[in-house]
C-alpha positions as CSV (number, residue, x, y, z in Angstrom):
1,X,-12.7,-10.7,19.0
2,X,-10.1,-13.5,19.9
3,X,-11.1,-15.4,16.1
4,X,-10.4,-12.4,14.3
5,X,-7.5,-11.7,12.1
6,X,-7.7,-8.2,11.6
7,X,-8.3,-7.8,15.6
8,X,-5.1,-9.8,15.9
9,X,-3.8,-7.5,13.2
10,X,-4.8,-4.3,15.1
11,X,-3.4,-5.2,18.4
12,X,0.1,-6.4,16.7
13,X,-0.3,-10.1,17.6
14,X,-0.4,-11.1,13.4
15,X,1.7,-10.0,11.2
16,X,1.4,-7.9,8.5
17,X,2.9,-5.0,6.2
18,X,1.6,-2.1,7.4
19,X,1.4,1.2,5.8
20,X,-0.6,3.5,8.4
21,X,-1.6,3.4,12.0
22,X,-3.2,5.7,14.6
23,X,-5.6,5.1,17.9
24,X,-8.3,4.4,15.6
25,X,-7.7,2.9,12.9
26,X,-4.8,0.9,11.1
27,X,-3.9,0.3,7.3
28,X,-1.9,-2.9,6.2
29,X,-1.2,-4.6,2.3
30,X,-3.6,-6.9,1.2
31,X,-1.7,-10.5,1.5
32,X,-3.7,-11.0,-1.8
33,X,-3.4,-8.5,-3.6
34,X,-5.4,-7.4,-7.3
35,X,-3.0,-4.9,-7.6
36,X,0.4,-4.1,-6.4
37,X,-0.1,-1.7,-3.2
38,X,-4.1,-3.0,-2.6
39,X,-4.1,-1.7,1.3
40,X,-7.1,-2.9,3.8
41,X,-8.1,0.1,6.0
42,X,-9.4,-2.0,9.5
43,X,-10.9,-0.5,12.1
44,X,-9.3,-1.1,15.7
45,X,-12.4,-1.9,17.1
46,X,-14.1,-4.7,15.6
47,X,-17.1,-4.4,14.1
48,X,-18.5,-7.3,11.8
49,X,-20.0,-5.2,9.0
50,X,-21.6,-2.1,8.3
51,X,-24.6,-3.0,10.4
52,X,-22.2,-2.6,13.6
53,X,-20.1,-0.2,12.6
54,X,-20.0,3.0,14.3
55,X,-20.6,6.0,12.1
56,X,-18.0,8.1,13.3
57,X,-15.3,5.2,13.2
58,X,-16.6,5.1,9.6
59,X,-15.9,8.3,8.7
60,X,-12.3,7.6,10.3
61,X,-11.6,4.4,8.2
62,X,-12.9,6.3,4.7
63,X,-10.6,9.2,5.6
64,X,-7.5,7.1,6.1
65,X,-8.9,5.4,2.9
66,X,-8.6,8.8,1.1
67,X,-5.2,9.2,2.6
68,X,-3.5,6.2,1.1
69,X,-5.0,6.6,-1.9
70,X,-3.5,10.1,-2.4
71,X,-0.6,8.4,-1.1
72,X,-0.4,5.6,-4.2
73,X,-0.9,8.5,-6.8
74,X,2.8,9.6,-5.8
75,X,4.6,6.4,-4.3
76,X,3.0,4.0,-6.5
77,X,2.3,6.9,-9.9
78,X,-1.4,5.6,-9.8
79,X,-3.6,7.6,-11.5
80,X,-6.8,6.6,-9.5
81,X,-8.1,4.5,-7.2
82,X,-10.8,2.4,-6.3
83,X,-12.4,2.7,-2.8
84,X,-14.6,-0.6,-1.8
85,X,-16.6,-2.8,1.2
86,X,-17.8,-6.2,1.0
87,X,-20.6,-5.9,3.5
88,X,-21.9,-9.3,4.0
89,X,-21.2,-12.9,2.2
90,X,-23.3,-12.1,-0.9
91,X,-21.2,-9.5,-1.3
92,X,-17.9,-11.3,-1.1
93,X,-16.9,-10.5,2.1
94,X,-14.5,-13.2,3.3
95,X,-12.9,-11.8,6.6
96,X,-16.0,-10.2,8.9
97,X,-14.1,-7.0,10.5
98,X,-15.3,-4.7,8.2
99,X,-12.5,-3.1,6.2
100,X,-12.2,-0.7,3.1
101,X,-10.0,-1.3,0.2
102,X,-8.0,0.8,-1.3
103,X,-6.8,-0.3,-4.9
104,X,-4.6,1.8,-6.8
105,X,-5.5,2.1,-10.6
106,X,-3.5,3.1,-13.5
107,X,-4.7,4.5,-17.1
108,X,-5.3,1.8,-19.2
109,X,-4.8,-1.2,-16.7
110,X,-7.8,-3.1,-17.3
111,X,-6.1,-6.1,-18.3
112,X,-3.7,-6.2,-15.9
113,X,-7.3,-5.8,-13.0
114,X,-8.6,-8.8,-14.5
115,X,-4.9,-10.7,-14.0
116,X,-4.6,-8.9,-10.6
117,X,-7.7,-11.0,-9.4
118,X,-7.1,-14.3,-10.4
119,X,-2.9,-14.1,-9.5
120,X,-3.3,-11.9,-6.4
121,X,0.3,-11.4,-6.0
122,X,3.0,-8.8,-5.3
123,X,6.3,-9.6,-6.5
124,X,8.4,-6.8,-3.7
125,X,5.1,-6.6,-0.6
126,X,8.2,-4.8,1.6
127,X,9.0,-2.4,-0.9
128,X,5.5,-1.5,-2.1
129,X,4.4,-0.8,1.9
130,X,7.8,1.1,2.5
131,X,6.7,3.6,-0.7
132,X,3.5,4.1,0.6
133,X,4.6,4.6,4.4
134,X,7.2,7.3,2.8
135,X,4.5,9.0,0.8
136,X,2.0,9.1,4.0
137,X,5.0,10.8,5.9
């Protein structure tokens, strides 16, 4: 979809940090981030939202998802991870390529959540995806 972002993202005609990529599917930071590594797993193909998107490609993006969030446990020492899809505008969905995120949590890191999504900022972006990459290889 020539309006898309993530298409543009996909085909390497946007920039971003990214942290996975295969035929399928491709994994890039969040440019606003709730916490430091927050990754978007985007399917290649677009697909507006759940309604659209094929199972199978699904299954792709959720297993990439999994992936990266074993990843964050060692690059990023996360201790857990939260695995989520805004499907629609009620649900906060902002961009319409549907995507999964892939937060990584730590014990006791309430507090800094509820920080992470009002400032929505990572102090070292290059850094965080180059840990992740590492721990994915």
């Amino acid at each position: 979809m020539s309006d898309c972002i993530f298409c543009a993202i996909a085909a390497g005609e946007a920039p971003a940090r990214e942290v996975y990529s295969d035929d399928d599917v491709v994994g890039f930071l969040d440019i606003r981030p709730v916490m430091r590594g927050h990754t978007l797993i985007v399917p290649r193909a677009h697909s507006g939202g759940l309604v659209d998107l094929d199972p199978v490609l699904g299954g792709k993006v959720f297993a990439v998802g999994q992936r990266v969030g074993t990843a964050m446990r060692g690059a990023l020492g996360a201790d857990g991870v939260n695995l989520l899809v805004n499907d629609g505008r009620a649900a906060m969905q902002t961009v319409f390529h549907t995507h999964l995120h892939v937060v990584p949590r730590h014990n006791g890191d309430k507090l800094s959540f509820a920080k992470g999504l009002v400032v929505r900022r990572d102090p070292n972006p290059d850094e965080t995806a180059a840990l992740i990459r590492a721990a994915l290889a």
